[in-house]
C-alpha positions as CSV (number, residue, x, y, z in Angstrom):
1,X,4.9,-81.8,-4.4
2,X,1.7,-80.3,-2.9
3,X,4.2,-77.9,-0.4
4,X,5.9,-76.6,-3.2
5,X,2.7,-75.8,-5.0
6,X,1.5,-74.4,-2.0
7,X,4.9,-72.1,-1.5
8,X,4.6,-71.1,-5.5
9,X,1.2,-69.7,-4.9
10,X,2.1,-67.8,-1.7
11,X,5.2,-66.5,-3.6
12,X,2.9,-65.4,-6.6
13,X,0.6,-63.9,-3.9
14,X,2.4,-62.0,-1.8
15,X,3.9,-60.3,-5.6
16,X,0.1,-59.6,-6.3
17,X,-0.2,-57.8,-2.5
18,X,3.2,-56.1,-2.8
19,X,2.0,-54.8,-6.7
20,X,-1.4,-53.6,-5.2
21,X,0.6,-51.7,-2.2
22,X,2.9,-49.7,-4.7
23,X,0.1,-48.2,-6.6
24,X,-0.4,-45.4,-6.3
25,X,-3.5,-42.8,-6.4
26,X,-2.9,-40.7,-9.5
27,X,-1.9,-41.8,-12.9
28,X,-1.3,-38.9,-14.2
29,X,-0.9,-35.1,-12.1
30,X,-0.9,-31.9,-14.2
31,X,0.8,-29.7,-11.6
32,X,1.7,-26.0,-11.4
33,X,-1.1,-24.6,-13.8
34,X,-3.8,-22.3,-13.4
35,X,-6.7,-23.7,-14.3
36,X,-10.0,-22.1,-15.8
37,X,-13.3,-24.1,-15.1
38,X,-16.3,-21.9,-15.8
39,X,-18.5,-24.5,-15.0
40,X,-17.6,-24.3,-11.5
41,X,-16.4,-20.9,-11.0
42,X,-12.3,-21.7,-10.9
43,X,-10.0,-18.7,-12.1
44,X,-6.5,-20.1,-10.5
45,X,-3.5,-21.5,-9.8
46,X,-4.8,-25.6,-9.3
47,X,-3.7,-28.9,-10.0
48,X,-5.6,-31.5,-11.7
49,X,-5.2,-35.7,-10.9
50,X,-6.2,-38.1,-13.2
51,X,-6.8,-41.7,-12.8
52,X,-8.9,-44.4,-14.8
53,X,-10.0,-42.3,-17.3
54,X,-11.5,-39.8,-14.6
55,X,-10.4,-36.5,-12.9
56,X,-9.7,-37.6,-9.1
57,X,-8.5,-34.6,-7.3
58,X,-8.3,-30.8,-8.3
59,X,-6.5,-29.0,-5.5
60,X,-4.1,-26.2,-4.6
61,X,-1.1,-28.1,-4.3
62,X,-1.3,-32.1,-5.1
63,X,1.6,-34.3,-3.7
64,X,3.7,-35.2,-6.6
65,X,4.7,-38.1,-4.8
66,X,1.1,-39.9,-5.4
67,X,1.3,-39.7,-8.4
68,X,2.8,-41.9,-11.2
69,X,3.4,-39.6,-13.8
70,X,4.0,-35.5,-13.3
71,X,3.6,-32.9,-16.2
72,X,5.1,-29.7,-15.4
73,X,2.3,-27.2,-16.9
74,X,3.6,-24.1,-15.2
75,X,2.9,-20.8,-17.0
76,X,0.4,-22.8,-18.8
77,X,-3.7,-22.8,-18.8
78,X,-5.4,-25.7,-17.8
79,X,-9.2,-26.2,-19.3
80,X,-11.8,-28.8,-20.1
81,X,-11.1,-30.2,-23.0
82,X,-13.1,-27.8,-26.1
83,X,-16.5,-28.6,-27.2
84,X,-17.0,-27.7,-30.9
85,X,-20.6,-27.7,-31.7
86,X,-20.4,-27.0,-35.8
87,X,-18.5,-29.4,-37.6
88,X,-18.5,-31.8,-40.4
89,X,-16.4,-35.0,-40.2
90,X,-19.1,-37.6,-42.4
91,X,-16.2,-38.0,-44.6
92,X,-14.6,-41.2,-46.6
93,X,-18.0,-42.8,-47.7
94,X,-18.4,-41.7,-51.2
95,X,-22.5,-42.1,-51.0
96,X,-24.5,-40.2,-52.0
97,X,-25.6,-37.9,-49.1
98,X,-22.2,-36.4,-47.5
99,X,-21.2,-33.3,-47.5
100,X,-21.0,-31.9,-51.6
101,X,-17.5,-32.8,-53.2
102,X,-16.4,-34.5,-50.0
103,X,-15.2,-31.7,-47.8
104,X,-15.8,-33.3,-44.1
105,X,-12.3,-34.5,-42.6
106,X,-11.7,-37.4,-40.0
107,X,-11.9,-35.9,-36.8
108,X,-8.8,-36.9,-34.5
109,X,-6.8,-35.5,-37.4
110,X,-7.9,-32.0,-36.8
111,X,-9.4,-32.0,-33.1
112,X,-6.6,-32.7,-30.9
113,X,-4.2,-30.5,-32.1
114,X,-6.8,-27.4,-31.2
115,X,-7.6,-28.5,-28.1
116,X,-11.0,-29.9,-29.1
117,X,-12.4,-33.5,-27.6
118,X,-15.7,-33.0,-28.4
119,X,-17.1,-32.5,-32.2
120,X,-20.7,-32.3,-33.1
121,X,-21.6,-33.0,-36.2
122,X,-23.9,-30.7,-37.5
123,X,-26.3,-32.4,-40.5
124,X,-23.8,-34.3,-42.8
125,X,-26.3,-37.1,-42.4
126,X,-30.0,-37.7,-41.9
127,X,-31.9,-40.0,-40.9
128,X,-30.8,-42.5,-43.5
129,X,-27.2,-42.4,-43.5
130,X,-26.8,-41.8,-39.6
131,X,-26.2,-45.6,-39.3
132,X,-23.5,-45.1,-41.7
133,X,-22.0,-42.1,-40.1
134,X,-22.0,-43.8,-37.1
135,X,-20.4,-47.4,-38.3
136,X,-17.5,-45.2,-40.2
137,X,-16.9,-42.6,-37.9
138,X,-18.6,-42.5,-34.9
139,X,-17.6,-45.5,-33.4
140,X,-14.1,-45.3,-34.5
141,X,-13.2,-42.1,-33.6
142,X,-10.8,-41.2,-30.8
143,X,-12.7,-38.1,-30.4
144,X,-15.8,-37.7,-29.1
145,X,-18.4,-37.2,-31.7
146,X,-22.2,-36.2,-31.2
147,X,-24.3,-35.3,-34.0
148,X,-27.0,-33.0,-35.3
149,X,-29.5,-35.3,-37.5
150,X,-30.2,-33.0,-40.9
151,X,-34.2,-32.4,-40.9
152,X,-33.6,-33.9,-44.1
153,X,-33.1,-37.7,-44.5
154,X,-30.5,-37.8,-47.3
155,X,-28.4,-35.2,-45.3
156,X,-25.9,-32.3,-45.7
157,X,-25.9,-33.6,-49.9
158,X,-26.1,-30.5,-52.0
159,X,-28.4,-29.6,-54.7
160,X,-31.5,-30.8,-55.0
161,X,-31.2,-33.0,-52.1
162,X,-31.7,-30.0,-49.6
163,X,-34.5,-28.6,-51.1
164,X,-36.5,-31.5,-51.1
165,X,-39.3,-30.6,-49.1
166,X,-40.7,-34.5,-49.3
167,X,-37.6,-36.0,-47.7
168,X,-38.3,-33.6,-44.2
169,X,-40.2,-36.2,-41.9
170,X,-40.2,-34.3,-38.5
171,X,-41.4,-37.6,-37.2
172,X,-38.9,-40.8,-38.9
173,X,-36.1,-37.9,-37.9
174,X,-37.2,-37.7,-34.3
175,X,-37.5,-41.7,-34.3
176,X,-33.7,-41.9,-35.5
177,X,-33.0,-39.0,-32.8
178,X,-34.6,-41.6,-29.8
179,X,-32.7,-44.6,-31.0
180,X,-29.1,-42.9,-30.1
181,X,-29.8,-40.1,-27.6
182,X,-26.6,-40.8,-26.6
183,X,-25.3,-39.7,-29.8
184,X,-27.9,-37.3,-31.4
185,X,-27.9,-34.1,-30.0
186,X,-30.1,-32.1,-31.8
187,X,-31.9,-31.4,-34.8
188,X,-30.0,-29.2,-38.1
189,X,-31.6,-27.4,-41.3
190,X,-29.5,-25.7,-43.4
191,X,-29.4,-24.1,-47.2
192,X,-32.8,-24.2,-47.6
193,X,-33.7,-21.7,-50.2
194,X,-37.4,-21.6,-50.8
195,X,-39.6,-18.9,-49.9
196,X,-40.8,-20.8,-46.9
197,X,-40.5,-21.8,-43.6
198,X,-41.6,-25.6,-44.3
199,X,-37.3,-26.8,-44.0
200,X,-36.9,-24.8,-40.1
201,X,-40.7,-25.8,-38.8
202,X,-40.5,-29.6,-39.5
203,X,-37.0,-29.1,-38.1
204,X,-38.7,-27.5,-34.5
205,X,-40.8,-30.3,-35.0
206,X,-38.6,-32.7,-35.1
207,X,-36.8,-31.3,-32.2
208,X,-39.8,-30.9,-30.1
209,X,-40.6,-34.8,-30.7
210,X,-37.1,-35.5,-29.7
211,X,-37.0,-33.6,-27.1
212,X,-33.8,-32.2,-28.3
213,X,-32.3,-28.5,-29.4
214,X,-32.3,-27.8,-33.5
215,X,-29.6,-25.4,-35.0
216,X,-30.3,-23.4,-38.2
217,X,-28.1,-22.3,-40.9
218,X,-30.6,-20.3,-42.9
219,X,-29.4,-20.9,-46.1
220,X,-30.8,-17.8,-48.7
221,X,-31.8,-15.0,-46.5
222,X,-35.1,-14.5,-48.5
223,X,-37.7,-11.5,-47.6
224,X,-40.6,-13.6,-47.1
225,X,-39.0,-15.4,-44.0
226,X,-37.3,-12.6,-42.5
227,X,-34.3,-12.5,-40.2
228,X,-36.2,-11.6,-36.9
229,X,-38.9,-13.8,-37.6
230,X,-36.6,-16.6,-37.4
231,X,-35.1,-15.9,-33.7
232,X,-38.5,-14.3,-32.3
233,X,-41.2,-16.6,-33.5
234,X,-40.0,-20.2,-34.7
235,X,-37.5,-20.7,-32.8
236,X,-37.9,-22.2,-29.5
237,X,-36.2,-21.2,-26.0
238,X,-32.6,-23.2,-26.5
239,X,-32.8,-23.5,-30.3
240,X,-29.4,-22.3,-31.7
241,X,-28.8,-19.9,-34.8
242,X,-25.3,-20.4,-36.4
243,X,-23.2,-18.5,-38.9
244,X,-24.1,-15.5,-36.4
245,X,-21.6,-13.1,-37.8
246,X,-22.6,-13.7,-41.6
247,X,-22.6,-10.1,-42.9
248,X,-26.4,-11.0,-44.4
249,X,-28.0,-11.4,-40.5
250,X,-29.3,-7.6,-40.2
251,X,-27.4,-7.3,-36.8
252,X,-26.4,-3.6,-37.0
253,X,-28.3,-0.4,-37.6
254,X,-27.5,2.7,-39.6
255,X,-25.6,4.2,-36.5
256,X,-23.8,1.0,-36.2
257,X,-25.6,0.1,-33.1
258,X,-26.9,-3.6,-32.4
259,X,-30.2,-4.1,-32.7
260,X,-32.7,-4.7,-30.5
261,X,-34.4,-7.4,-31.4
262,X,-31.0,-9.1,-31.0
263,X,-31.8,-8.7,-27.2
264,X,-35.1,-9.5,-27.3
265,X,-34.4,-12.8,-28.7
266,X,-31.7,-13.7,-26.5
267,X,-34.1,-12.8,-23.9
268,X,-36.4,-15.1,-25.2
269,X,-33.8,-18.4,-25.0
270,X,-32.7,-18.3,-28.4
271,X,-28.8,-18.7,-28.5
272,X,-26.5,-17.8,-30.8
273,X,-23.3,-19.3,-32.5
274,X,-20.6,-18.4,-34.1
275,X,-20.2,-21.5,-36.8
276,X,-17.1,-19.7,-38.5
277,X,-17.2,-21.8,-41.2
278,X,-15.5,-20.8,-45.1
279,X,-18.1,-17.5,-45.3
280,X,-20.1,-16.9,-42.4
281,X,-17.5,-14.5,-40.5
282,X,-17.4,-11.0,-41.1
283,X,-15.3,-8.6,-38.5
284,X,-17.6,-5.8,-39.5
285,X,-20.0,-7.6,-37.9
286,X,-18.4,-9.3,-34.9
287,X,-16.1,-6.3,-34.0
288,X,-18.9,-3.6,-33.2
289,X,-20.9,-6.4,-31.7
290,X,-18.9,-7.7,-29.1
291,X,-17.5,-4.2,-28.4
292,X,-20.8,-3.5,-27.6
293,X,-21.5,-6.4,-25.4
294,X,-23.5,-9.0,-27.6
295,X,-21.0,-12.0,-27.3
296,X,-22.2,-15.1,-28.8
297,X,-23.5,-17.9,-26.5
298,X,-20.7,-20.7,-28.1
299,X,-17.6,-20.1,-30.1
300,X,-17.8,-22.8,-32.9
301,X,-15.6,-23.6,-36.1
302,X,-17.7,-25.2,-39.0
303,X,-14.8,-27.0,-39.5
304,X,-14.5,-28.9,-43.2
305,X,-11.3,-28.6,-45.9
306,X,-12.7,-25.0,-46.9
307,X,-12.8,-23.7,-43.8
308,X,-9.6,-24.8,-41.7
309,X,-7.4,-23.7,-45.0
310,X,-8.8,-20.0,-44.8
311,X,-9.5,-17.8,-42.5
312,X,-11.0,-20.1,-39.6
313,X,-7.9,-22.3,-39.3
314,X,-8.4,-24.1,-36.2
315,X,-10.6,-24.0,-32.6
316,X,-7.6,-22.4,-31.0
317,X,-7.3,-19.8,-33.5
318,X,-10.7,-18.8,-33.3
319,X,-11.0,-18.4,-29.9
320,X,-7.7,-16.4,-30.0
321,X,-10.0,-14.0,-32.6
322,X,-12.1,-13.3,-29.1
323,X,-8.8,-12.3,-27.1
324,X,-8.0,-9.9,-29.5
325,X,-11.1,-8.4,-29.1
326,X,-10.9,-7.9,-25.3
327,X,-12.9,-10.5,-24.2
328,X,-11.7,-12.2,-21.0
329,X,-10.0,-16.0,-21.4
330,X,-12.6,-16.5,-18.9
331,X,-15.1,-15.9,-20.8
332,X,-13.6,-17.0,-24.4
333,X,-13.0,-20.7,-22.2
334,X,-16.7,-21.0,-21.3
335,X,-17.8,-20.3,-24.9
336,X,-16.0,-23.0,-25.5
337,X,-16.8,-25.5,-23.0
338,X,-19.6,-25.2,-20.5
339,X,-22.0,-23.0,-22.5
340,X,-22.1,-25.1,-25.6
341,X,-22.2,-28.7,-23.5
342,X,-25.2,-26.8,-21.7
343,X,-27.0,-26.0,-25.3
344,X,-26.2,-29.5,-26.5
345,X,-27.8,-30.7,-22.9
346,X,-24.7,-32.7,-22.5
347,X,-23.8,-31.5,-18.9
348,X,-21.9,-34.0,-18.4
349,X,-18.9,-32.4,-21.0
350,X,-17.1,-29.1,-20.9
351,X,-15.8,-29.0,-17.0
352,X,-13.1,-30.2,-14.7
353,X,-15.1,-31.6,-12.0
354,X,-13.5,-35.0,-9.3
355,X,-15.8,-37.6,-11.1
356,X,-15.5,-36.4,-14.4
357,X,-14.2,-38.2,-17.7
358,X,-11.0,-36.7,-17.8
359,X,-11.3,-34.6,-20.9
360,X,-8.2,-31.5,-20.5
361,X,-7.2,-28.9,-22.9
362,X,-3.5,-27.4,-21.7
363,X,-2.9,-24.3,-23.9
364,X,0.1,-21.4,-23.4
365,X,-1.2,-17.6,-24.6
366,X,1.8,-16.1,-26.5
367,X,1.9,-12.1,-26.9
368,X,3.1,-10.1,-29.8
369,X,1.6,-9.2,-33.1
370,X,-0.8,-11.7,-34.7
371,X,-3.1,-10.9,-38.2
372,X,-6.6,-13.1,-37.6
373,X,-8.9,-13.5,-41.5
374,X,-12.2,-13.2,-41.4
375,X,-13.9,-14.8,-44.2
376,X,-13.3,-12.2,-46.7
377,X,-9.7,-12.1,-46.4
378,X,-9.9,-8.6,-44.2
379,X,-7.1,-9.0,-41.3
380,X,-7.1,-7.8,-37.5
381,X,-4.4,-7.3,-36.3
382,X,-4.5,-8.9,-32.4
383,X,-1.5,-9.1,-29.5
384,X,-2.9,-12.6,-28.1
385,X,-2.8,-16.0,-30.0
386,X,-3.7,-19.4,-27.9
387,X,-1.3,-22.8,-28.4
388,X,-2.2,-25.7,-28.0
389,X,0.1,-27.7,-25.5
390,X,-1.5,-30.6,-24.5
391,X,-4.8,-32.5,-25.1
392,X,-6.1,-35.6,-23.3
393,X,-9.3,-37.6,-23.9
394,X,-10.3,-40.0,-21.2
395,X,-6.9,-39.8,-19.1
396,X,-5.0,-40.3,-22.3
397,X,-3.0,-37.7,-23.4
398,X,-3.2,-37.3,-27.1
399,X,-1.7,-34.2,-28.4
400,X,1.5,-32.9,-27.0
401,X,3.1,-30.1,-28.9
402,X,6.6,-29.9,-27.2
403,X,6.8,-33.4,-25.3
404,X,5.9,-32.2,-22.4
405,X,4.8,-35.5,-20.7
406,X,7.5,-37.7,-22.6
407,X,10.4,-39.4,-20.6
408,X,13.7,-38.1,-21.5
409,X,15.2,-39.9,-24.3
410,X,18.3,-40.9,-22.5
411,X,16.1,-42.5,-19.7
């Protein structure tokens, strides 16, 4: 009895040894396409191993054989997976506090299919719904969600809820900020419409006890806290202003020309986002400012119901807005990756590095004729559009337009 339990166990053993020898070193290889990786400077033809969760190898030409699973991504871009730093996903609570009339969405309906494994949240929720947010969204989300505490406790609510001047406690906001810095990310005001700069100081404030950036949406450009004010004298080096091509920010001057505070402000640290959104995109501003050379720092949706139905429609779609206005993939890539993980101080995200969480964006540019909306309904007409192909979070692959890393069904 005891030689037959013996032989079982040497049987079940030498299974175990002969398992362990078979594996091999990729799980999944992403072979023949050219990858873009700002981060570290990569403008080519590479392929990309994956195992665990992690990017393994990024080479020239991988063996296919080490790997258990090959996609075929020739012809294709290969990218980190897209850091959107302006949305709103604090959806599906009901409470008092979200978003006005419910327009946030659940993330991993409307991230992977753009390419996008990284949302920030951008002040749905304060300091007193954060918990919430977290519990209903955070933690369930496939995505990768960060978030931007509102300066104001009740958070993104509407009304009379963002005006109140009481409910802005630079310090119980920073305290929230400390207790998930893994999470929190930075510091938002937005809407405020009073004649003062008490909503974006306690904001800086905030941030400053949190160590952590703050992004304003200005709310009612007012002429007793003027435009330039904001980016040359509150705002810190780092601090983000969104909604950057809102045809109220006095960008241009009578000859068109961009002004130069602008450049004095970006000089100063001050960085600039693009926060789509329903309204807050105008090509009269964007055009002759990025054919001038004043590009903004991150490429960001505001993504809610409003906005993905109209003229923003989706990550991919606004970064195909930048092709058509000359600007390199290159470059439209690292607005979309590297810089905004950098302003969010989440170096970590937005790069294609062995030892990295395997976060990937696979998209194909089509040419042709493509109309892009801004937010007033005025069309360009551009020759570029990007398409999503794949996404994977973590190793996992999670969007995949045309099957491209399905088994045949015959097999």
């Amino acid at each position: 009895m005891f030689s037959m339990q013996m032989m079982r166990w040497m049987v079940l053993l030498l299974v175990c040894l002969g398992s362990a020898s078979a594996q091999k070193p990729y799980e999944l290889l992403l072979k023949g396409g050219h990858l873009i990786d700002p981060k570290n400077g990569v403008n080519a033809p590479r392929d990309v191993a994956i195992s665990e969760g992690k990017i393994v190898a990024v080479g020239e030409s991988l063996d296919p054989e080490q790997a258990d699973k090959v996609v075929d991504v020739s012809g294709l871009y290969v990218m980190p997976g897209l850091v959107d730093i302006h949305a709103h996903v604090f959806t599906g609570s009901g409470r008092k506090g979200v978003l006005t009339g419910d327009t946030s969405v659940y993330p991993d309906g409307f991230s992977f299919r753009a390419g996008v494994t990284t949302l920030v949240d951008v002040g749905s929720s304060g300091r007193r719904n954060f918990e919430e947010f977290k519990k209903l969204i955070i933690d369930r989300a496939g995505t990768r969600v960060l978030s931007m505490l509102n300066i104001v406790g009740g958070g993104m609510g509407g009304g009379e809820i963002e005006q109140n001047v009481d409910d802005m406690e630079p310090g119980l906001t920073a305290q929230m900020a400390k207790k998930y810095p893994e999470i929190i990310v930075g510091i938002k005001t937005a809407h405020f419409q009073g004649p003062e700069w008490v909503a974006v100081d306690r904001a800086v404030e905030a941030g400053k006890l949190a160590k952590i950036p703050v992004m304003v949406d200005f709310g009612d450009f007012r002429p007793e806290r003027p435009f330039e004010e904001l980016v040359l004298k509150h705002l810190r080096p780092g601090d983000m202003y969104t909604h950057f091509f809102i045809g109220r920010v006095p960008m241009l001057d009578a000859e068109g020309k961009v002004r130069p505070y602008l450049f004095e402000a970006r000089k100063r640290g001050v960085k600039f986002d693009v926060g789509h959104g329903q309204g807050s995109f105008w090509w009269s501003q964007a055009v002759p400012a990025v054919r001038q050379g004043f590009l903004p720092d991150s490429i960001s949706t505001d993504l809610h119901t409003g906005s993905m139905n109209s003229g923003m429609k989706t990550m991919a779609n606004l970064m195909s807005k930048f092709l058509s206005l000359d600007v390199p993939l290159e470059e439209v890539v690292k607005m979309s990756t590297w810089n905004p993980s950098q302003q969010i101080q989440r170096p970590d995200l937005g790069h294609l590095t062995v030892g990295a969480e395997a976060d990937i964006a696979v998209m194909r540019v089509d040419t042709g004729k493509f109309g892009f909306l801004d937010v007033r309904n005025a069309r360009f007409e551009g020759t570029k559009l990007l398409v999503p192909e794949l996404t994977i979070r973590r190793g996992r692959v999670m969007w995949d337009l045309n099957g491209r890393a399905g088994a045949p069904w015959t097999d």
